[in-house]
N, C-alpha and C positions, 0 to 999 in steps of 0.2 A: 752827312753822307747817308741815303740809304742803303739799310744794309741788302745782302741778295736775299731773295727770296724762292725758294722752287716752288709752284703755285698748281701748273698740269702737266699733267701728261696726257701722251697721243701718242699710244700702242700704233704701230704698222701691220697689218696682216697679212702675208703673201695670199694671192687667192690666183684660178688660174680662169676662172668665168664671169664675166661681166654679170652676167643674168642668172645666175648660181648665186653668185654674193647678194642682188639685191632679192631673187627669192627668199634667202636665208635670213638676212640680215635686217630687210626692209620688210617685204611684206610677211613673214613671217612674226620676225623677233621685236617689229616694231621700232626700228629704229627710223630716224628721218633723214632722206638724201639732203646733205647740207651744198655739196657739190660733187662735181666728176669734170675731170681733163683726158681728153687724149689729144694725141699731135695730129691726126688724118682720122677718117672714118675706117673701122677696120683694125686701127691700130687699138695695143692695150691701153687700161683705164688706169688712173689713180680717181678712188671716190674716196670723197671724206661724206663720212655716219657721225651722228649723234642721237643721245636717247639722253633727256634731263641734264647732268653735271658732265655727262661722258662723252668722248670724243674719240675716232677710230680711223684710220685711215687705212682703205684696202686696196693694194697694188698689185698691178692684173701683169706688168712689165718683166717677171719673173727671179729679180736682185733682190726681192725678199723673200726668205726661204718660210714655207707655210708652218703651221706645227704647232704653233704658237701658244701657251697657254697664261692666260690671263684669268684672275681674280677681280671678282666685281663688289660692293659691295651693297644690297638694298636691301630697303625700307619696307614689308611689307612682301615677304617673297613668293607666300601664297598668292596674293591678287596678283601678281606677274605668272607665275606658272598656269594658273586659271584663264590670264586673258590668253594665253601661249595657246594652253589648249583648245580654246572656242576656235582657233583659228588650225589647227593638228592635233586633234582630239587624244589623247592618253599621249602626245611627244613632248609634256615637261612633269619629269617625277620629281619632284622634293622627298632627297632621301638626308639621313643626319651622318654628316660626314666624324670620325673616332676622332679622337678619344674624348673632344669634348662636343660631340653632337651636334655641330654647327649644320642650321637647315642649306642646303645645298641643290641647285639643280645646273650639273651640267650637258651643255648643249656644243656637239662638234659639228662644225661645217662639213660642208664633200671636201674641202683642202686637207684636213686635219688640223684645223684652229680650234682649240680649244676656249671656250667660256664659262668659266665656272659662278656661278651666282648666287652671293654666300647672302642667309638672313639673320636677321638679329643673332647672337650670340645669346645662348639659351640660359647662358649663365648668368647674364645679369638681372636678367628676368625671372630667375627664379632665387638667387642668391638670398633676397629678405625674407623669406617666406622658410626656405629650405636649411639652409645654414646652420643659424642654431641649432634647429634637429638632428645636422650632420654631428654637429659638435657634441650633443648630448648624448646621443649612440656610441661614438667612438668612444668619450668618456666614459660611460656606461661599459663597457666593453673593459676599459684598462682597470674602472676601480673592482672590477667582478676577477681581476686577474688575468682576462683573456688579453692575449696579444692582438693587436693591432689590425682590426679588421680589414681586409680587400677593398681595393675602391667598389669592385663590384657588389661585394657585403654591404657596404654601406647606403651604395644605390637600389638596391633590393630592398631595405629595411626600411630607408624614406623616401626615395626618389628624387626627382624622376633625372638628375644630369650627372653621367659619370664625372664628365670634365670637372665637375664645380667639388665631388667627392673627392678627386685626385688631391683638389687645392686646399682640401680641409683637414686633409690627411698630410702635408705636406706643410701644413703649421704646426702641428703638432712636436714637440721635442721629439725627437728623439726616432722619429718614424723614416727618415730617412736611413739611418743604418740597420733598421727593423726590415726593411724592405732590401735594402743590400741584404740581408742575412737570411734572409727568405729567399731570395734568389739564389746566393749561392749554395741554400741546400737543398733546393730544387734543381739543381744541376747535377749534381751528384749521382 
């Protein structure tokens, strides 16, 4: 018996303009009209979008409610924000979304759909290089006596990914209730 498998998914997005969505969607963000249905001319659309591995279906019929926000995940998010802009010059920022600085550029439709388009994860790509100096600082740090540096301490001192400082700090013994204790006496 094969077992089941879930394989894709195909997000729905309320939209309320036939020619709104493919301004946005097509000629803007690049994506490819793969189809569109209506029942009479005049009447609302269902189009199916895809760009690469992703598949979208945006319903003009009004039973899906807009709002929508979705995670994407790509390869290279500079040269997509880049081709964005050649076509709406400064309308995709790549900004580093907290705490661990995942490159990010979101993009809302006139509905209120959300697309959020996450890039590489900074952490893995700096993890060989960065890590053991995370590791040597903090140690440095405990055998000098001093407690338990900030992540932000840490990112200052070697750089450059809070996120990957959190997780180094977070192997450490004993830092987890260093950090409870630090907390609650900064509450105080």
């Amino acid at each position: 018996m094969i077992k089941p498998r879930i394989h894709k998914i195909v997000p729905v997005l309320g939209i309320a303009s036939h020619q709104d969505a493919i301004d946005h969607y097509i000629n803007w963000l690049g994506f490819d009209l793969d189809w569109e249905w209506r029942e009479a001319a005049g009447q609302p659309t269902i189009i199916s979008i895809s760009r690469d591995d992703i598949s979208i279906m945006l319903n003009e019929f009004g039973v899906v409610a807009a709002g929508a926000h979705i995670t994407l995940h790509v390869l290279n998010l500079d040269a997509l924000a880049e081709e964005w802009n050649t076509r709406r010059p400064g309308s995709a920022v790549v900004e580093l979304e907290m705490p661990y600085e995942i490159p990010t550029v979101s993009v809302t439709d006139t509905f209120g759909n959300c697309l959020r388009f996450q890039g590489e994860n900074p952490i893995e790509w700096c993890r060989e290089e960065n890590e053991p100096e995370m590791r040597a600082f903090i140690q440095a740090k405990l055998d000098a006596g001093d407690p338990f540096p900030t992540p932000q301490e840490v990112r200052d001192a070697v750089g450059p990914v809070l996120g990957l400082a959190i997780e180094v700090l977070n192997s450490f013994p004993g830092y987890a209730e260093a950090y409870k204790a630090r907390g609650a006496d900064s509450s105080e």
